[in-house]
Every structure is written in structure tokens, then in C-alpha cells.
C-alpha positions in Angstrom: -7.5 18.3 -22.6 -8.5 19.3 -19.3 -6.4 20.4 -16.1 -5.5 17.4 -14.4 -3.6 18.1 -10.4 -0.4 16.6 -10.6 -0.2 13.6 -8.3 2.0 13.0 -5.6 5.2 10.9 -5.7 4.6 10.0 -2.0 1.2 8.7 -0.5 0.5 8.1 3.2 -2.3 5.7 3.7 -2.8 5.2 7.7 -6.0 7.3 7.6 -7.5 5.4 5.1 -7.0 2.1 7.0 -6.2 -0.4 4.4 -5.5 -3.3 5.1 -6.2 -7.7 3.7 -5.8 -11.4 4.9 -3.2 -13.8 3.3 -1.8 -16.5 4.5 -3.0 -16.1 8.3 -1.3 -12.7 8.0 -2.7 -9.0 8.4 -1.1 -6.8 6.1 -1.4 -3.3 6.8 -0.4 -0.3 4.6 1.1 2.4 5.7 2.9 4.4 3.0 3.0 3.9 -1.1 6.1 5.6 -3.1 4.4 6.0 -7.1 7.8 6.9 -8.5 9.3 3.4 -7.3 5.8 1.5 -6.9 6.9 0.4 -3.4 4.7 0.6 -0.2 5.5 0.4 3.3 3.4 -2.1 5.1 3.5 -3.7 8.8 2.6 -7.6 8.3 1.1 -9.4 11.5 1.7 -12.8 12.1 0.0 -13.4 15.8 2.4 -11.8 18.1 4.7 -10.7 16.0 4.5 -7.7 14.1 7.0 -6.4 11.1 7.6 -3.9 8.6 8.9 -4.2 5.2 9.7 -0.5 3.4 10.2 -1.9 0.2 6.7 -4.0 -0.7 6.2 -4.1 -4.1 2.9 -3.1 -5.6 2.4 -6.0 -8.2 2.4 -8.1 -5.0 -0.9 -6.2 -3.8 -4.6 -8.4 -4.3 -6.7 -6.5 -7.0 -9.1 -5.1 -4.7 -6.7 -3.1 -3.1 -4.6 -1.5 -6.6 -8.2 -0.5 -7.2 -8.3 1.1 -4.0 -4.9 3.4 -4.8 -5.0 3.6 -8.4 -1.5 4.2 -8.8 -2.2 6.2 -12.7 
């Protein structure tokens, strides 16, 4: 077995700019929590612009759990 780094409980993602389309919405993520498998993430709809703190990861497309490869 090799040394491994120990991963952070607490990830912030606005410099790698993630974002994806669904539904006519922009979802944006901003923050991912491994030890609840939650992410912040700002969802545009047009004008409006929210956040939701509690996002759950199983909700995220494939392409973009590859992207943060939560193991």
C-alpha cells in the first residue's frame, strides 16, 4: 500500500468553473461537502438566479461525478 493524502471533507469549486444545462436551467457549482455528499450550487432560470446549499450529489449528470470523483 502506498501513501495516499487524505482528502478533504470540504471542496470549493468556483475556480474550476463547473457548470451543465437541464431543463433551460444553468446549474453552477459552487461548493461540494464529501462527508454529507451535498453541494452548493446557484441555478439560473433567465432572470432569476438561486442557490440551493443542500444539492444532492446522486442528482448530478455523469459527466460531472467524473469531474469530482467524490472516492
Amino acid at each position: 500500500m502506498g501513501y495516499r493524502p487524505k482528502k478533504r471533507a470540504f471542496m470549493n469549486l468556483q475556480g474550476r468553473r463547473l457548470s451543465y444545462m437541464e431543463d433551460d436551467k444553468l446549474y453552477t457549482l459552487v461548493n461540494f461537502d464529501r462527508s454529507e455528499m451535498t453541494l452548493e450550487v446557484i441555478i439560473k432560470d433567465g432572470d432569476e438566479e438561486r442557490t440551493d446549499p443542500k444539492y444532492p450529489f446522486a442528482h448530478l449528470p455523469k459527466n460531472m461525478k467524473k469531474e469530482l470523483n467524490p472516492l
